[in-house]
C-alpha positions as CSV (number, residue, x, y, z in Angstrom):
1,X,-162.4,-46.9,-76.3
2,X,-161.1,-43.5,-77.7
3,X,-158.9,-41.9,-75.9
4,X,-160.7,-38.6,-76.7
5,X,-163.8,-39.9,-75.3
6,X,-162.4,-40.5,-72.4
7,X,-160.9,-37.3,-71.8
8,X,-164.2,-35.5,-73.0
9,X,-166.4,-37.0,-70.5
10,X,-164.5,-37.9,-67.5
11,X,-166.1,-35.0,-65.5
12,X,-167.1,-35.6,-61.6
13,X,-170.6,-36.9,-61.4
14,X,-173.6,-39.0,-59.4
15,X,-173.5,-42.8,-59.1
16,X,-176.9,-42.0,-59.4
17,X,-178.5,-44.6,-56.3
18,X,-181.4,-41.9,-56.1
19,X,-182.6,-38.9,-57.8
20,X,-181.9,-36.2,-57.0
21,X,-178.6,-37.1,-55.3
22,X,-178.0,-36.6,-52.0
23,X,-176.1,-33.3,-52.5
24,X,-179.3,-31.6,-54.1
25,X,-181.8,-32.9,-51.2
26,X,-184.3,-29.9,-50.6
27,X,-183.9,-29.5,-46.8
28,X,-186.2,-26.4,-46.5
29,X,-189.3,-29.0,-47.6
30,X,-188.0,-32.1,-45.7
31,X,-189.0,-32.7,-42.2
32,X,-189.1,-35.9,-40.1
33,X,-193.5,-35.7,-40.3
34,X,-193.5,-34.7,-44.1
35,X,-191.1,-38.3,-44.7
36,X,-193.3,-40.4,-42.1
37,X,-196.3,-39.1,-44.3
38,X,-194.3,-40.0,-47.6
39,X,-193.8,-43.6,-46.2
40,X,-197.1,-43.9,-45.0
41,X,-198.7,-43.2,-48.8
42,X,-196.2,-46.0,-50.1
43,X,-196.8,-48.4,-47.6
44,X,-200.7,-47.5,-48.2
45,X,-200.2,-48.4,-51.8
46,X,-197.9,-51.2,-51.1
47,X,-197.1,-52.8,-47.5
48,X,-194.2,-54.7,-49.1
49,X,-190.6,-53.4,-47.2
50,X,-187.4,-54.0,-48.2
51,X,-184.6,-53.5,-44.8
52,X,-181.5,-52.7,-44.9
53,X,-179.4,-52.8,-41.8
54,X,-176.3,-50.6,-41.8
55,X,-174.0,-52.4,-38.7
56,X,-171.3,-49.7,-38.6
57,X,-168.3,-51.1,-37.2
58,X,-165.0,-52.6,-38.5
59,X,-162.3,-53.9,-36.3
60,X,-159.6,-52.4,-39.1
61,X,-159.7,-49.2,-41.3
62,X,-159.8,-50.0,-45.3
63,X,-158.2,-46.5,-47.1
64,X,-160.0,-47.1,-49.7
65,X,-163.8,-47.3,-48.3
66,X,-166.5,-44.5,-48.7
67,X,-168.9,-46.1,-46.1
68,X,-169.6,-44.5,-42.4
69,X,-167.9,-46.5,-39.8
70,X,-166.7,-46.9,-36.4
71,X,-163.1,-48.7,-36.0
72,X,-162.9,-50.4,-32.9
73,X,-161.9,-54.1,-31.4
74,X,-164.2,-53.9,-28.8
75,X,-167.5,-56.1,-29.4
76,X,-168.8,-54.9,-26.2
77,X,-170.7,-52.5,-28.7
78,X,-172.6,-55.1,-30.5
79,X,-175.5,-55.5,-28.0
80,X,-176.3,-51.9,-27.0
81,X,-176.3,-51.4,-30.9
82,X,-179.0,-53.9,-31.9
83,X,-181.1,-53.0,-28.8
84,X,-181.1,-49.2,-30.8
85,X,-181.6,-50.6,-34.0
86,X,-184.7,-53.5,-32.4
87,X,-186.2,-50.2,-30.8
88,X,-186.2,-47.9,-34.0
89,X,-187.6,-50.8,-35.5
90,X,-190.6,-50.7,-33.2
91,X,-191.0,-46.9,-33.7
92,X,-191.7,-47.5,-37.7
93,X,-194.3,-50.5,-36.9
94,X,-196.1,-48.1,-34.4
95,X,-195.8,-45.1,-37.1
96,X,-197.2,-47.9,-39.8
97,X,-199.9,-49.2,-37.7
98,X,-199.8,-53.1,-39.3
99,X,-197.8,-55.4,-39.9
100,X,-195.7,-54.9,-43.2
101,X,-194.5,-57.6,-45.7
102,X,-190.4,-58.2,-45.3
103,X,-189.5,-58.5,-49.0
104,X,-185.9,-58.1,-48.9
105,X,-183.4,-57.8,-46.3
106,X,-179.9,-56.6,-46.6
107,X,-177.2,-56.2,-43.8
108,X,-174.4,-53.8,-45.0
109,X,-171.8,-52.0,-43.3
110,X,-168.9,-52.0,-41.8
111,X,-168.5,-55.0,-41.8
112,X,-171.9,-57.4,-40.9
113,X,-169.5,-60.4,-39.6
114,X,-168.0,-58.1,-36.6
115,X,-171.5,-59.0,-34.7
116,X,-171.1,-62.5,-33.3
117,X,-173.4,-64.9,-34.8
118,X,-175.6,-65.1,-31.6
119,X,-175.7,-61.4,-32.0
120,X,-177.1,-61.6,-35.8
121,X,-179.3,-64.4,-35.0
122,X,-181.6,-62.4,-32.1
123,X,-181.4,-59.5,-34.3
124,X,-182.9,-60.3,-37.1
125,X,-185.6,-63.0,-35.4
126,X,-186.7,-60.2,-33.2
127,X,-187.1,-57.9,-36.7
128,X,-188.8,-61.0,-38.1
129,X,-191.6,-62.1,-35.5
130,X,-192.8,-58.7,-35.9
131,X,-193.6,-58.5,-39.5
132,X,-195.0,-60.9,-42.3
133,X,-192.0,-62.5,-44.8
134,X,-192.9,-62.7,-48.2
135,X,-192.9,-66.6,-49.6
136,X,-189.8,-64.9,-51.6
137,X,-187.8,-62.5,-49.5
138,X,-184.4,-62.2,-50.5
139,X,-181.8,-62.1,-47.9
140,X,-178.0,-61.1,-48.4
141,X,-175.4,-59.9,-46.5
142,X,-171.5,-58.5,-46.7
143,X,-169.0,-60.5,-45.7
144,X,-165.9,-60.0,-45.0
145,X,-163.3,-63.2,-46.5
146,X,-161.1,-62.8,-43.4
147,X,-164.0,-63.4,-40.2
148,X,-167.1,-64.9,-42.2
149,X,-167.0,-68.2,-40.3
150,X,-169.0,-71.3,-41.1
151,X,-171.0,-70.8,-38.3
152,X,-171.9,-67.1,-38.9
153,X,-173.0,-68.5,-42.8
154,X,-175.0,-71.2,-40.7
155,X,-176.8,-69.3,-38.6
156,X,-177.6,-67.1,-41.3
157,X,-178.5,-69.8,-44.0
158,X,-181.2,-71.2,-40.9
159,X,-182.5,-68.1,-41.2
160,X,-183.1,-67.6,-44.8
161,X,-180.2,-65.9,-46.3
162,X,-179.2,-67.4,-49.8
163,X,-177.0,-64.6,-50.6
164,X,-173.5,-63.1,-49.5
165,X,-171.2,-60.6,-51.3
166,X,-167.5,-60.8,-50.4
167,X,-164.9,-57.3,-50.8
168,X,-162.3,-58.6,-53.1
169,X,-161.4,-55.7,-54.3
170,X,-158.0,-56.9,-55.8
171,X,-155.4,-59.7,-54.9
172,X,-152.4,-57.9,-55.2
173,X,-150.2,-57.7,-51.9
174,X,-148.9,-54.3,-53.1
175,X,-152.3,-52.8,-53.6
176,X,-153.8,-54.6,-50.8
177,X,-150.9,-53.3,-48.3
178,X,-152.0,-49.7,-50.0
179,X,-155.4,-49.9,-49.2
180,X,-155.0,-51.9,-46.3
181,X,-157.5,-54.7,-46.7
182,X,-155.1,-57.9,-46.4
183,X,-156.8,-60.7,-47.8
184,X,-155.3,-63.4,-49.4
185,X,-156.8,-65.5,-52.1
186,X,-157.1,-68.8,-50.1
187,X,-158.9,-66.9,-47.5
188,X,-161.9,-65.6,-50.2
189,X,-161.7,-69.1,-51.9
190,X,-162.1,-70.7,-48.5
191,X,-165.4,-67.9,-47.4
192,X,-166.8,-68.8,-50.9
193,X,-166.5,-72.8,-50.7
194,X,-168.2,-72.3,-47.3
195,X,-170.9,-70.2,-48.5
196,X,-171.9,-72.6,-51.2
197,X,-171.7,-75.9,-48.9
198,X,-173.9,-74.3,-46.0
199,X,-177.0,-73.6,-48.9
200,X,-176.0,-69.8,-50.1
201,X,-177.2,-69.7,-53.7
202,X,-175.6,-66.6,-54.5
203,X,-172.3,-65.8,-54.1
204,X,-170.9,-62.2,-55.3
205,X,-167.1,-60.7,-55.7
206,X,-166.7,-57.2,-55.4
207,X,-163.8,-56.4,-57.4
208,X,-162.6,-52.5,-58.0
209,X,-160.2,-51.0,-60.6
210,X,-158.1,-48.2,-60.1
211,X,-157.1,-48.8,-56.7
212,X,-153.4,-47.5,-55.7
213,X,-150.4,-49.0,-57.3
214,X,-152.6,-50.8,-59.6
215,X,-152.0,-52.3,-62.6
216,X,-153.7,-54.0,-65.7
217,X,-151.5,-57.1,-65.0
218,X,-153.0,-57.0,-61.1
219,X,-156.9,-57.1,-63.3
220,X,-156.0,-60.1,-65.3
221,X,-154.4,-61.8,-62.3
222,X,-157.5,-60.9,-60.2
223,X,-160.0,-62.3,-62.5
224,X,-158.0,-65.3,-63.6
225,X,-158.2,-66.3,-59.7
226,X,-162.1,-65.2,-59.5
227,X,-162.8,-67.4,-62.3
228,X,-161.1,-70.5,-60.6
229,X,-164.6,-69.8,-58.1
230,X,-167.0,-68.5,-60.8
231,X,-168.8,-66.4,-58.3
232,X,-172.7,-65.9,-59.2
233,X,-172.7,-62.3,-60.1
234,X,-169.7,-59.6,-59.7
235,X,-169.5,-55.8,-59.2
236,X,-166.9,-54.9,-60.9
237,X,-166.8,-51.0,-60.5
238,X,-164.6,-48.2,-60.7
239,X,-162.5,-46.6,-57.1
240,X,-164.0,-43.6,-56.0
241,X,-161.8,-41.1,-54.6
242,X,-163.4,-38.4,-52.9
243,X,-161.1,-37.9,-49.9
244,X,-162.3,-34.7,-49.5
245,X,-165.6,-36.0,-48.3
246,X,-163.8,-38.9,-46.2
247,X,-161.5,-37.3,-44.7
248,X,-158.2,-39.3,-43.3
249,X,-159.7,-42.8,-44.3
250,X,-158.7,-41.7,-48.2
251,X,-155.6,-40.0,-47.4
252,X,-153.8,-43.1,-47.2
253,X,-151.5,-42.7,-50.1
254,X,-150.9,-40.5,-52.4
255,X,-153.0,-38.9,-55.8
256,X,-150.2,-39.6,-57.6
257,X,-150.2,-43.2,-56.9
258,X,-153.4,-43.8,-58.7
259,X,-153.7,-45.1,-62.1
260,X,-155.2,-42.4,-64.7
261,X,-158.5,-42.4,-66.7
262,X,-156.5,-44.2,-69.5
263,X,-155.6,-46.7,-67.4
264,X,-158.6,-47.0,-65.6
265,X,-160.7,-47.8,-68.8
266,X,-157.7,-50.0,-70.4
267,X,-158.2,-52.1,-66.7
268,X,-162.3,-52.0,-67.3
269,X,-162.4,-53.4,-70.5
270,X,-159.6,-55.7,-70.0
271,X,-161.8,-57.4,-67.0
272,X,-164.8,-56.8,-68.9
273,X,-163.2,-59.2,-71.5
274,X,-162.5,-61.8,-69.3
275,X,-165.4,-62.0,-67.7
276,X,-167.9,-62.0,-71.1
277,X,-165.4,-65.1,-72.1
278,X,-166.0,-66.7,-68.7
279,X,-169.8,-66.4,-69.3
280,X,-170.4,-63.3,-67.1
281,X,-173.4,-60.9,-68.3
282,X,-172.7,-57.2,-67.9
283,X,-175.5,-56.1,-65.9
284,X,-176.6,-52.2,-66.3
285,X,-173.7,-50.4,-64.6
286,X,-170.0,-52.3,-63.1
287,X,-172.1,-55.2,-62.4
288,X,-171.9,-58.9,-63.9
289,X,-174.0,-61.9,-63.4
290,X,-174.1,-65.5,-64.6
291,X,-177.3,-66.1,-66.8
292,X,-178.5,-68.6,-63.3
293,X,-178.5,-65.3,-61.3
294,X,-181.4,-63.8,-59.8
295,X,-180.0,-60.1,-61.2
296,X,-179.5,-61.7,-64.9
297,X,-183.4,-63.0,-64.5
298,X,-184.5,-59.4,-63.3
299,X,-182.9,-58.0,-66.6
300,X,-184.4,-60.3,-69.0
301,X,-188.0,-59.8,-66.8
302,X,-187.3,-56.1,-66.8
303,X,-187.6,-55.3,-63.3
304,X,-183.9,-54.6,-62.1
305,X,-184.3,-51.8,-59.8
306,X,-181.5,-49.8,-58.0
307,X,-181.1,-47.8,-55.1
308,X,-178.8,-47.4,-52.0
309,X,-178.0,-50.6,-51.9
310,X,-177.2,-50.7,-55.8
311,X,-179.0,-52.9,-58.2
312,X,-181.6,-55.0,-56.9
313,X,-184.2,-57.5,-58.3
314,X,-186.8,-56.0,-55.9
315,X,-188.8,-53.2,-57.2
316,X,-192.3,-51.7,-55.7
317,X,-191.4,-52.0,-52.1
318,X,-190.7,-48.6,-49.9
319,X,-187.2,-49.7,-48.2
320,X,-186.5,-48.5,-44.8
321,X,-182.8,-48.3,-43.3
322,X,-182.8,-49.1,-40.2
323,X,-179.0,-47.9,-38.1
324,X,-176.5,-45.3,-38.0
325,X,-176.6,-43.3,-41.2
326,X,-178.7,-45.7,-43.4
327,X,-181.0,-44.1,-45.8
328,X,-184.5,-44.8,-46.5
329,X,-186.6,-45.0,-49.6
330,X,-190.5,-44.2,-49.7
331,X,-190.1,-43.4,-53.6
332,X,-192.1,-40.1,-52.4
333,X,-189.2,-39.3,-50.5
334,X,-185.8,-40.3,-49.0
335,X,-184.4,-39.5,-44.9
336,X,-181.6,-40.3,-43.7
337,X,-180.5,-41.0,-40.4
338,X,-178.5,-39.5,-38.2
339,X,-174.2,-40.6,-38.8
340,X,-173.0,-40.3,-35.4
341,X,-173.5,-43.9,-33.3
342,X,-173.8,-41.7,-29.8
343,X,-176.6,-39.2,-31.2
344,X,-178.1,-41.8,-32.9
345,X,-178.9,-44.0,-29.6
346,X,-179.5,-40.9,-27.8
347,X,-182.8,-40.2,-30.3
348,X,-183.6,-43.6,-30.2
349,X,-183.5,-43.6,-26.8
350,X,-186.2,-41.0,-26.2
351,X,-188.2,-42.4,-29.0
352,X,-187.8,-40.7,-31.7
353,X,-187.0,-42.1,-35.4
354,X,-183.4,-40.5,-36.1
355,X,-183.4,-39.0,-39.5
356,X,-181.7,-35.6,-39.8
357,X,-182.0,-34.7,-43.4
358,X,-184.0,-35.8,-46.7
359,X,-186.0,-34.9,-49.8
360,X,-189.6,-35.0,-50.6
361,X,-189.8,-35.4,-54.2
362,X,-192.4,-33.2,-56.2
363,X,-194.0,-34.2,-59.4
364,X,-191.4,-32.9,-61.5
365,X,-188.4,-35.0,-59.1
366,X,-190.7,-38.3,-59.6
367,X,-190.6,-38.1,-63.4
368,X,-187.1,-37.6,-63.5
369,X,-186.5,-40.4,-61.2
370,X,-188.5,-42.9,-63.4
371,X,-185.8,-41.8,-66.8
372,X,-182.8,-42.5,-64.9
373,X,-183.6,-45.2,-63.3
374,X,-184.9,-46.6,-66.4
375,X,-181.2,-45.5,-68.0
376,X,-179.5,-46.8,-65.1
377,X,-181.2,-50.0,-64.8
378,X,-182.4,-50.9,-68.8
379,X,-180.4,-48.5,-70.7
380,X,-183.6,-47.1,-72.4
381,X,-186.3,-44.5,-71.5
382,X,-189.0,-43.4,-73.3
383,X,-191.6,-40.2,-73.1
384,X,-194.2,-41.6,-75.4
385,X,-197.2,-41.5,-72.4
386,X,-198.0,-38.3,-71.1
387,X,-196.8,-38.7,-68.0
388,X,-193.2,-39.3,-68.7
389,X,-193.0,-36.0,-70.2
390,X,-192.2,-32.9,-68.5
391,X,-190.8,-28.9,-69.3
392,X,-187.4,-28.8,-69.6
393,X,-187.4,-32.4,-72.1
394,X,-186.6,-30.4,-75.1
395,X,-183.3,-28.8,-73.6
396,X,-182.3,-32.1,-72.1
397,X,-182.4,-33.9,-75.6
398,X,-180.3,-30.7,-77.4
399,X,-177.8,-31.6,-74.4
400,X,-177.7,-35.0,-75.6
401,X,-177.4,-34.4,-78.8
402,X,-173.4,-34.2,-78.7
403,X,-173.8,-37.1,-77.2
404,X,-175.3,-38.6,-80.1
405,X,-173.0,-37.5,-82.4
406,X,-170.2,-39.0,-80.3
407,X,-172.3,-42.6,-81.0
408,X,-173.1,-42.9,-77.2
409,X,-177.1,-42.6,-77.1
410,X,-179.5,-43.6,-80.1
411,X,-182.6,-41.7,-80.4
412,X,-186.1,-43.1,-81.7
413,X,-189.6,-40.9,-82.3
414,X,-190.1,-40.7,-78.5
415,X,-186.9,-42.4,-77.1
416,X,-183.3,-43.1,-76.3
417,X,-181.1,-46.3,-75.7
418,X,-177.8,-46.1,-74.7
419,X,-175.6,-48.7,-77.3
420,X,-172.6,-50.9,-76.2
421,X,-170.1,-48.5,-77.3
422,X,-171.9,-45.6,-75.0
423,X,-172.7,-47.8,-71.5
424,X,-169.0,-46.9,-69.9
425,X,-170.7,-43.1,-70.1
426,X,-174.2,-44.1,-68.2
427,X,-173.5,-42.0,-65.4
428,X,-173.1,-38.9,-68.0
429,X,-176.3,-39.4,-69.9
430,X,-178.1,-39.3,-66.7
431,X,-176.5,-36.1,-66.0
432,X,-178.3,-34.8,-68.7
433,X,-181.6,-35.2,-66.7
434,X,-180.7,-34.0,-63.4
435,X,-182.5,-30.5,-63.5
436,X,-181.5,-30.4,-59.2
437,X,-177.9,-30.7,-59.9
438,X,-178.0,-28.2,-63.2
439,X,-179.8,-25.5,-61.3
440,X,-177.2,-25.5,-58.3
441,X,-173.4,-25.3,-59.8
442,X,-171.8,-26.7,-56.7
443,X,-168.7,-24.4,-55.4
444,X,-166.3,-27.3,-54.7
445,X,-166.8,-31.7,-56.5
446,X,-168.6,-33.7,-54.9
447,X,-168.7,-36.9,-57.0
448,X,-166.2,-39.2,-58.3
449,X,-164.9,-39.2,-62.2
450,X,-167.2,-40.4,-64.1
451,X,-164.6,-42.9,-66.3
């Protein structure tokens, strides 16, 4: 990739797991009724649900992680937590009025494997006896290689779950003691032999580039030891540093010690490489997938879908986070809830559903939404029906237009796709839509680089 390119678009931007970002929500026309009211429409039209569960706590700080948190070592948190997060449940089934459809499940965090397996195992049957599973709900979770025992995959294979995703992240001691997530490779290769044996069907990596101290030689010797397990599907995606969002957790070395955008792209297409050659797929945006995976399947059916929790094969279903800080999805609008563990028991508590901010899209925001995810998840869009088209189309295609000079987007009569040579810049071509961000110049970044 030319180095010119790179240096021409590497400007902060969104990730892009909702639009409009969650820097641009609208807070003057959010409130706590108008999102039950935007989740009661979906489920209306739809009383399919995807969960995800956000179980905050790790028992060790990772400097490189952007997720909300709590470090402690004491598990005497785990059963006031699920109580909360069983009781806010309730709250949303006596708001919905009937019993939804459980289409997907997915337990993030943190880190999911701090709850003792008794723990996960009343959890999620108490969430389960009151509401209908689809015949194919999808359940995953996030392990961590170093506590995922066999009996925690057990318990959770009994229960359903046919996919896990384990935080590689990179197998070099150096970069590991930098980021301070020490792992080492027998410990993954033993969470992932485990995985397979108790009936998991899907097993993902999670593997990042441009970590501290890391190198183009750490890449190749971090995929040459993924490929020895040949995980199902991969996210291979670049580090982002925003310390200045998350505080102390990202202040753990230096900005000098990170590899630069040169670098970073030289380490992306180097592991791209290798994993096209091992038979990987590249899959919309930093994610890979053998051709068996469900997410390859998606692609090829052309319903990939991504939101918080990334790209999913579930699309259609209002998804509802239930925890501290986990963000919900109506497509009419997002909410999330509160990030402190105290305040959010204390709402719970007096029985009210803890969301403290969101955004209600309008008509403009839900046309918008349907181009980049379409960018995002299929590298194409298209305005050739009436309702794809709105105002402000004209200017965004003249801002593309540099774009297409630069060989990144292709333009039809009443299209785009993004070609090979122009995926690495997804996140910028999107950019190009986002009327929200365009009209509010923020005063300080607030996203990652975008290469």
């Amino acid at each position: 990739m030319s180095s010119n390119l790179i240096s021409k678009y590497n400007v902060p931007g969104p990730r892009y797991t909702s639009y409009p970002t969650v820097p641009y929500w609208d807070d003057n026309t959010f409130s706590a009724s108008a999102w039950e009211n935007s989740l009661k429409r979906s489920f209306q039209e739809n009383r399919e649900i995807s969960l995800y569960i956000h179980l905050p706590f790790c028992e060790s700080l990772c400097t490189f992680c952007g997720c909300n948190k709590r470090i402690t070592k004491k598990h005497s948190v785990e059963t006031p937590y699920i109580e909360s997060v069983l009781r806010e449940w309730d709250l949303y089934l006596e708001m919905l009025g009937e019993k939804p459809i459980i289409r997907e499940v997915h337990l993030g965090g943190g880190t999911p494997t701090f709850f003792a397996p008794e723990n996960l195992k009343f959890l999620l049957n108490m969430l389960f006896r009151k509401a209908e599973r689809d015949c194919n709900t999808e359940l995953s979770f996030e392990g961590h290689p170093n506590n995922t025992t066999k009996e925690h995959l057990k318990v959770l294979a009994d229960l359903g779950f046919r996919r896990v995703s384990y935080g590689v992240q990179d197998y070099s001691e150096k970069v590991q003691k930098a980021i301070h997530r020490i792992q080492p490779f027998k410990n993954v290769k033993n969470a992932t032999e485990q995985a397979r044996e108790t009936g998991f069907t899907s097993v993902g990596h999670d593997i990042i580039f441009g970590l501290p101290f890391q190198t183009k030689e750490d890449i190749i010797d971090t995929i040459e030891k993924t490929k020895q397990l040949m995980p199902d599907r991969i996210a291979f995606y670049s580090y982002a540093h925003v310390p200045w969002i998350k505080g102390n957790g990202q202040r753990g070395f230096k900005d000098s010690d990170l590899p630069g955008a040169d670098e970073k792209r030289e380490m992306y297409e180097t592991g791209k490489k290798m994993l096209e050659e091992a038979g990987y797929i590249e899959i919309g945006m930093d994610h890979f997938a053998l051709k068996t995976d469900s997410l390859y399947k998606a692609v090829e059916d052309k319903t990939l879908h991504r939101n918080f929790m990334g790209y999913t094969t579930s699309s259609g279903a209002s998804m509802i986070g239930l925890g501290v800080s986990a963000i919900s999805d109506s497509w009419y609008g997002f909410a999330q809830n509160e990030k402190s563990v105290e305040t959010y028991q204390e709402l719970i508590a007096e029985g009210i559903i803890p969301v403290f901010r969101g955004h209600i899209l309008n008509e403009e925001d839900l046309v918008i939404r349907k181009h980049i995810l379409k960018l995002m998840c299929r590298l194409e869009t298209s305005w050739v029906a009436p309702e794809d088209y709105f105002e402000e189309l004209p200017e965004v295609l003249i801002k593309l237009r540099e774009m297409e000079a630069d060989g990144l987007v292709s333009f039809s009569e009443k299209g785009l796709t993004i070609p090979e040579k122009g995926r690495p810049f997804v996140r910028n071509i999107c950019m190009a839509f986002d009327l929200r961000m365009q009209a509010q110049k923020p005063n300080t970044q607030l996203f990652s680089m975008t290469v």
